[in-house]
C-alpha positions in Angstrom: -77.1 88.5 134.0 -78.4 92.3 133.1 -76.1 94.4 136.4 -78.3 95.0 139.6 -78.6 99.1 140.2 -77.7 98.0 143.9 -74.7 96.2 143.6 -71.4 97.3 144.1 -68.1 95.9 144.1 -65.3 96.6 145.8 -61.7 95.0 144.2 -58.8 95.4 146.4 -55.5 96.0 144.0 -53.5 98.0 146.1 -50.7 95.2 147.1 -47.0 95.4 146.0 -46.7 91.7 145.9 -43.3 91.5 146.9 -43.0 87.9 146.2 -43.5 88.5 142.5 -40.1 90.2 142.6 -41.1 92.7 139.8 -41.5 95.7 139.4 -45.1 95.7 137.9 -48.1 95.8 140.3 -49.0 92.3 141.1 -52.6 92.8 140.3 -51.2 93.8 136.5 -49.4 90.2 135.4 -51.5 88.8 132.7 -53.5 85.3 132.3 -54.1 85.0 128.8 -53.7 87.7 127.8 -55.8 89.9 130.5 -54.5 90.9 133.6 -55.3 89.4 137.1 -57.8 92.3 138.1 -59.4 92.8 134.7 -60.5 88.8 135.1 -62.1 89.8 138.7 -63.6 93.1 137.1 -65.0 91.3 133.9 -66.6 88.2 136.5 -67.9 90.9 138.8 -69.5 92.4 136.0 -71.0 89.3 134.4 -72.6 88.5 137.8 -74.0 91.7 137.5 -72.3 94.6 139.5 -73.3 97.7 138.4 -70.1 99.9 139.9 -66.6 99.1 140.4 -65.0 101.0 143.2 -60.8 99.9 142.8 -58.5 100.2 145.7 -55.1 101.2 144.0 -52.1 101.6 146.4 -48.5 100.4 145.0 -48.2 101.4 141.2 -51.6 102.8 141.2 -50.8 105.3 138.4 -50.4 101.9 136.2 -53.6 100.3 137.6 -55.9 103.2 136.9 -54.9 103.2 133.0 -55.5 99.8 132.8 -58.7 100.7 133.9 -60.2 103.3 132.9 -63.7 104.1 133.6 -64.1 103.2 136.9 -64.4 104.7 140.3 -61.1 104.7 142.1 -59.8 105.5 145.6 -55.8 105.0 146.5 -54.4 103.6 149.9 -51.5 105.0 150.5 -50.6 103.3 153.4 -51.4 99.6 153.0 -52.6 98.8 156.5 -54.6 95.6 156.1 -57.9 94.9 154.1 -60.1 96.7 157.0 -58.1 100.0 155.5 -58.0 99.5 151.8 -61.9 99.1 152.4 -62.3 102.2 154.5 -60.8 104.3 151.9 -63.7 103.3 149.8 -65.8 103.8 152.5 -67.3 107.4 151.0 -68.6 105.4 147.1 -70.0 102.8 149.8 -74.1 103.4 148.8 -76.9 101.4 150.4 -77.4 98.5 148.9 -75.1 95.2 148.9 -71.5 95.1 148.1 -69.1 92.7 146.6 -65.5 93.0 147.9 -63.3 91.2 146.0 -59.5 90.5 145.2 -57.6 91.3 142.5 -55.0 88.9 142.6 -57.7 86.1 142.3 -58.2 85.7 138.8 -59.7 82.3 138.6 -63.5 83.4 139.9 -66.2 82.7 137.8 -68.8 84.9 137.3 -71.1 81.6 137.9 -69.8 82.0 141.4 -70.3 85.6 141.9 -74.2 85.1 140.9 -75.1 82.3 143.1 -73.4 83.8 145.8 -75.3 86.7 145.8 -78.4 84.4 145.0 -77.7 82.6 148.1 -77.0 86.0 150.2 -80.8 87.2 149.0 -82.1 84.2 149.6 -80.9 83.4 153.3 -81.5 86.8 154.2 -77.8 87.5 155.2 -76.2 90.8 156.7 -73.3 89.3 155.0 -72.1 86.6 153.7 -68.1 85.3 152.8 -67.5 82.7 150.0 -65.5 80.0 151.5 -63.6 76.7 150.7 -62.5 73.5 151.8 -58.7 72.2 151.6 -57.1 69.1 152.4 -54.4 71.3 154.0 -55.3 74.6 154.7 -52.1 75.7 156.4 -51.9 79.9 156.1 -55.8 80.5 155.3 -58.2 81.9 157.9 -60.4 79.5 159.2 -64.2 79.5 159.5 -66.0 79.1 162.7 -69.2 78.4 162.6 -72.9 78.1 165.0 -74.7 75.1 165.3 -76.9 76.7 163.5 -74.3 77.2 160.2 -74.1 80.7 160.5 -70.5 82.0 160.4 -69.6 83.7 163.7 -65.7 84.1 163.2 -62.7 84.1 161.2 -59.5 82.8 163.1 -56.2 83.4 161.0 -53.5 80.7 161.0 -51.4 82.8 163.6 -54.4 82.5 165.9 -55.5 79.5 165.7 -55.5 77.2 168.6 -55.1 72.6 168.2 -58.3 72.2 167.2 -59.1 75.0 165.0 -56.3 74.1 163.1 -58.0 70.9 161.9 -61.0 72.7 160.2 -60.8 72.4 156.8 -63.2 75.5 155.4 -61.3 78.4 154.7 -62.1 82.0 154.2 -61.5 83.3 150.9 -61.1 86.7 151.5 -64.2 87.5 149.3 -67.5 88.8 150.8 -71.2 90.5 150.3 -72.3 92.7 152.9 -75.3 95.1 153.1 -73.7 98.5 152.7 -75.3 100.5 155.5 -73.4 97.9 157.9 -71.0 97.9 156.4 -69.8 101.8 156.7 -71.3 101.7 160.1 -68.9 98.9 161.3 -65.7 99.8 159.2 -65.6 102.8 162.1 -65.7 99.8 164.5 -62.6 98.5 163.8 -59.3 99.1 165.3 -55.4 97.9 164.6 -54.8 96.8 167.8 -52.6 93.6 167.0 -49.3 93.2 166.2 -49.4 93.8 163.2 -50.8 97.5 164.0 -53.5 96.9 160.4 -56.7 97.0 160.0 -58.5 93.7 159.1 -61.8 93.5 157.5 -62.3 89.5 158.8 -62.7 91.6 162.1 -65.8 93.1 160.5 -67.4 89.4 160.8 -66.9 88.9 164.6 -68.4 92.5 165.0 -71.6 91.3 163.1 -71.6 88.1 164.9 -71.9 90.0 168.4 -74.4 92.4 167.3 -76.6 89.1 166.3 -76.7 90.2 162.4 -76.6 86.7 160.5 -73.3 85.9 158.1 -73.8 83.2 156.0 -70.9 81.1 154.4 -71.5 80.0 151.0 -69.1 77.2 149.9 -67.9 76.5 146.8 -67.3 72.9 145.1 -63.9 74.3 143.1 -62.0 75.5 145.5 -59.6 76.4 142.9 -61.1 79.5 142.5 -60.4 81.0 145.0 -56.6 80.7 144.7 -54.6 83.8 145.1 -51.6 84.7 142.9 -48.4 85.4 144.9 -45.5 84.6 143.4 -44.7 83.6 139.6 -45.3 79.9 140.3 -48.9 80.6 141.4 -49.0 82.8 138.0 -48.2 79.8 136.0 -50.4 77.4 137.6 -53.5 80.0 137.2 -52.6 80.6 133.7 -52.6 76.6 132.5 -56.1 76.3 134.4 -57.3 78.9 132.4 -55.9 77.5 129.1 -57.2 74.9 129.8 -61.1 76.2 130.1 -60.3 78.4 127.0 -59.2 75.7 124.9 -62.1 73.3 126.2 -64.5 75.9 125.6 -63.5 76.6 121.7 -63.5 72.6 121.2 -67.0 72.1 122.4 -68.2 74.9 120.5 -66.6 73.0 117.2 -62.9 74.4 116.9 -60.3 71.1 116.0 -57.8 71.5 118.5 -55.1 68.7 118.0 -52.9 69.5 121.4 -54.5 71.1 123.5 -51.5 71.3 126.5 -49.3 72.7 123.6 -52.1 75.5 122.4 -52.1 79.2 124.1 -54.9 81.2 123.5 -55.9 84.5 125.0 -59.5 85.1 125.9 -59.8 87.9 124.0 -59.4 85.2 120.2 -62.5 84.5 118.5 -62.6 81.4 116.6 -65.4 80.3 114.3 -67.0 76.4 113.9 -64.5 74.2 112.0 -61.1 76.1 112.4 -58.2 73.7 112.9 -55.0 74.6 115.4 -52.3 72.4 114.9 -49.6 71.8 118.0 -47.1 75.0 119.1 -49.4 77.6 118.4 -49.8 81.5 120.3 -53.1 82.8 119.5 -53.4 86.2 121.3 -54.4 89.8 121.5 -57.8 90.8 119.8 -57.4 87.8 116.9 -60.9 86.6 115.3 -60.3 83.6 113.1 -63.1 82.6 110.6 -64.0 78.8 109.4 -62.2 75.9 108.0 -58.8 78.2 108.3 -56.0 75.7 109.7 -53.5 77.4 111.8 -49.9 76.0 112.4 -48.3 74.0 113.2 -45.8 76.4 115.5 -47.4 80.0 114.6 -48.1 83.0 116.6 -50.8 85.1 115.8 -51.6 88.3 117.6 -54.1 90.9 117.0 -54.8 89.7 113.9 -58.2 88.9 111.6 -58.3 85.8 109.6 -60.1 85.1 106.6 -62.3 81.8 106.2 -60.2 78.8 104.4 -56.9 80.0 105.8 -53.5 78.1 106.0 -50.7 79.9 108.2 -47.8 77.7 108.7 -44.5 78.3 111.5 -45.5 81.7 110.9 -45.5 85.2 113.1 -48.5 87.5 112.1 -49.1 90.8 114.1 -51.4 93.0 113.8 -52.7 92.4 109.9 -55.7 91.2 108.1 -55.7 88.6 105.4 -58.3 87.5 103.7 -60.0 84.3 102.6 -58.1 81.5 100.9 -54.8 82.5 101.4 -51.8 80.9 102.2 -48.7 82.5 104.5 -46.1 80.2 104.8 -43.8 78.3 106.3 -41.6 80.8 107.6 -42.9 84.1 107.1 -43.1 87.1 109.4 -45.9 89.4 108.9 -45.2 92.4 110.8 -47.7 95.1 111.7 -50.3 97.3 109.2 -50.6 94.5 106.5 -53.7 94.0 104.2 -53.1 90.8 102.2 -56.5 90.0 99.7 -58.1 86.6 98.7 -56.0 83.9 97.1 -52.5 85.0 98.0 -49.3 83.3 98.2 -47.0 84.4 101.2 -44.3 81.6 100.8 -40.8 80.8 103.1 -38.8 83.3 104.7 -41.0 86.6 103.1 -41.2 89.1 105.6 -43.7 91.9 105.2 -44.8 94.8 107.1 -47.4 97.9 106.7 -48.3 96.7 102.8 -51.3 95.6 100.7 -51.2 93.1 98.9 -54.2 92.3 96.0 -55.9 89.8 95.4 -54.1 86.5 93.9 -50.9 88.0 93.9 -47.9 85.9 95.5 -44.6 86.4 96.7 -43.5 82.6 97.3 -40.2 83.1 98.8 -36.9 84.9 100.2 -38.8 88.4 99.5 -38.7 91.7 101.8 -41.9 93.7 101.5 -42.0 97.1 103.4 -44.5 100.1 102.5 -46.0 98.3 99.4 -49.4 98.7 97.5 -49.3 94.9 95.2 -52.1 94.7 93.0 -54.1 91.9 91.9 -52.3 88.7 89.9 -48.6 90.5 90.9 -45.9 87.5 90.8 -42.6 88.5 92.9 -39.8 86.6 92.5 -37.3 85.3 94.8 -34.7 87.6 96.6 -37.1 90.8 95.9 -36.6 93.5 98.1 -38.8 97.0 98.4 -36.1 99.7 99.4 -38.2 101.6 101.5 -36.0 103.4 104.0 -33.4 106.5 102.5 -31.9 106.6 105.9 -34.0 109.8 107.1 -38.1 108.6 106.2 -39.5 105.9 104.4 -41.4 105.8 101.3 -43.8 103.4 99.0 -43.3 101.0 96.6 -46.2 100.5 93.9 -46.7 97.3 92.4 -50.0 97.5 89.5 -51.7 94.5 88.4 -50.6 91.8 86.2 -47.0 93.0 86.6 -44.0 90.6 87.1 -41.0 91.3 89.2 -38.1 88.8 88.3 -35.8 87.5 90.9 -32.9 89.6 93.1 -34.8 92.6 91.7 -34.2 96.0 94.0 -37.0 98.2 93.9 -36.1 101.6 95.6 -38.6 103.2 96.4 -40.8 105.8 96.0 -41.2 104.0 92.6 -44.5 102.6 90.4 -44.3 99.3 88.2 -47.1 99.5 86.0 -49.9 97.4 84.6 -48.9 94.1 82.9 -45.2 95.3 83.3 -42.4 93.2 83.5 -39.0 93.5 85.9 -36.1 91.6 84.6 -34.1 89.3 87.6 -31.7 91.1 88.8 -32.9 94.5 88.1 -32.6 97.7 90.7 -35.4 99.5 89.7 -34.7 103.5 90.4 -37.8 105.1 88.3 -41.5 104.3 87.1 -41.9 101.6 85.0 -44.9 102.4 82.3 -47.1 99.7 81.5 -46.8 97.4 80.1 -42.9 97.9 79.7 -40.1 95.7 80.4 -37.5 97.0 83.0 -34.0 95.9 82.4 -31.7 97.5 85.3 -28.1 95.6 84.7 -24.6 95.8 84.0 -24.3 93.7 80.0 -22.6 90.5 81.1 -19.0 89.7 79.6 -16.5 86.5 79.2 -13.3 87.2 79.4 -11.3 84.2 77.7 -9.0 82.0 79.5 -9.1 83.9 82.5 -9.2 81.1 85.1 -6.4 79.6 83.6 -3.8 82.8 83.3 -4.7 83.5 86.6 -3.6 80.0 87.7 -6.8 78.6 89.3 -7.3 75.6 86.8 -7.6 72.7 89.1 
């Protein structure tokens, strides 16, 4: 849906969220890898919300760079949703307005778009999205004409027997036309015990002035769930795994445990891909086709080549290309470019290197600040001496060169073309190329030893 120039929305992400017990703004715990008020940002602006107006109160600072770009107004005070909205009252234009939450992360976009369908099409002053709970103990409830329109919100404090038993809820989202909106926000007072400001109050004020508030009711009421407390978090985050993962297998990705897969929604994962149980798929990761991923990896960040095999491996932030293999047991740490046709084998670690095409490194090898060429074999127990203690310097590999077993290379130091490193080898200077490098004390046997020494068992 292309944004409408007269929509606005409204997100209210000033809240401490005390039963969080962090010290991170509520609004800024992550779902899969985006936090709580960048999912309400990203459905407002798939439904089509051309301006995002954020109320930022406690740890705003943190809010507004993890947003940047959009229109922001701080309460300092929090004194109820009637006040956060009045401090947004002077970006309030003339058309219709969206005020949202940020702490509920689970509305669709779909939502957001009939809602506002609905709201044009009954010809509302305002209209609040609204839910039905078996038990709807602690939500406002919604009070309504014979004629359906909504005429009050009652909180749970207020509510008298019968009351009580209605089961439609007010989510604490709304669409109002934005002239009434800033003309009524001066109507409202903070004359309750609580001594706030409540926007729900804004709905009773329309009521008696005979403006008409609809109530559009949503089937998943699940939506509408806010995030309180880190039980809440985890709940909202296995929904939403679960609609990621369901939405990669119907578009042809092999997923063989779903409940046992994390993915953020910022992965992209071509037709035919295969994730095998235990893996972390996060950060901005594209994967390409028939790649096979896992079991047990975690991949963030990262782009994957087509024809892929990663196995109980970590990779951050590197690239590898098509038809390689990593694994089992490797950690690629950030800055790596690893070609076509590579070997990455058990227990390697490498980090900030390229690596050529064809070459391989099949096991127990360090790899720090390297250039590998093409059709480079490393041996086992190979380790780049990178770091001198003060800064860290580059290790050259050239193509077609072989680098025997327990060989140290220190770098800065180039092994040529088609050169060869003995095993066991600490390589100090250039190797030319085609040379062969030979860095080792002469071995000697010393005759009866064992025996004078009395060790002979």
């Amino acid at each position: 849906m292309n944004s409408i120039s007269n929509l606005q929305g409204v997100i209210l992400a000033a809240g401490e969220g005390k039963r969080m017990y962090s010290k991170k703004p509520k609004v800024l715990h992550e779902i899969c890898g985006i936090t709580m008020v960048e999912h309400v940002c990203n459905a407002a602006r798939l439904a089509g919300v051309s301006e995002i107006i954020v109320v930022t109160g406690h740890g705003g600072d943190e809010v507004r760079k993890k947003l940047q770009g959009l229109k922001f107004v701080n309460q300092e005070k929090q004194l109820g949703t009637g006040h956060a909205v009045m401090q947004a009252e002077e970006f309030i234009k003339d058309g219709t307005v969206f005020l949202l939450c940020g702490d509920t992360p689970l509305l669709q976009a779909e939502t957001l778009k009939n809602m506002y369908k609905f709201h044009i099409a009954e010809r509302n002053q305002a209209t609040v999205l609204t839910a039905k709970f078996e038990n709807p103990y602690g939500y406002g409830r919604i009070i309504r004409d014979s004629d359906g329109n909504i005429i009050n919100i009652v909180e749970e404090r207020d509510t008298n027997s019968n009351q009580k038993e209605i089961s439609e809820i007010n989510s604490g989202i709304y669409l109002f036309e934005g002239v009434l909106l800033k003309k009524f926000l001066k109507l409202l007072n903070n004359d309750n015990d609580q001594g706030e400001y409540y926007i729900t109050e804004i709905i009773k004020i329309f009521s008696n002035k005979d403006l008409k508030v609809g109530g559009f009711l949503i089937d998943n009421s699940r939506e509408v769930m806010g995030v309180n407390n880190r039980l809440q978090l985890s709940q909202a985050e296995a929904f939403t795994r679960q609609k990621i993962n369901e939405s990669h297998m119907l578009k042809g990705v092999t997923i063989v445990d779903p409940i046992n897969t994390y993915i953020d929604h910022t992965v992209q994962l071509e037709n035919d891909v295969t994730i095998l149980p235990g893996c972390i798929i996060s950060g901005h990761t594209s994967i390409k086709e028939d790649s096979v991923i896992g079991p047990n990896t975690h991949i963030i960040s990262s782009q994957i080549g087509k024809n892929v095999k990663i196995k109980n491996s970590v990779v951050v932030e590197s690239k590898i290309d098509d038809g390689t293999c990593i694994g089992p047991y490797a950690n690629l740490r950030p800055g790596n470019v690893i070609g076509k046709n590579v070997k990455i084998g058990d227990f390697v670690e490498m980090k900030n290197s390229i690596f050529g095409d064809n070459s391989k490194a099949s096991h127990l090898t360090y790899i720090g600040d390297g250039d590998v060429g093409e059709n480079v074999n490393i041996g086992c127990g190979v380790v780049f001496v990178n770091y001198d203690g003060k800064e860290k310097h580059r290790t050259v590999l050239e193509d077609n060169c072989f680098i025997g077993c327990n060989t140290n290379l220190i770098a800065p130091v180039t092994v040529g073309k088609n050169s060869y490193v003995a095993a066991g080898t600490t390589v100090t200077k250039d190797v030319p190329d085609t040379d062969l490098a030979v860095g080792r004390a002469k071995q000697e046997n010393i005759a009866g030893w064992v025996k004078r020494k009395g060790l002979l068992k």
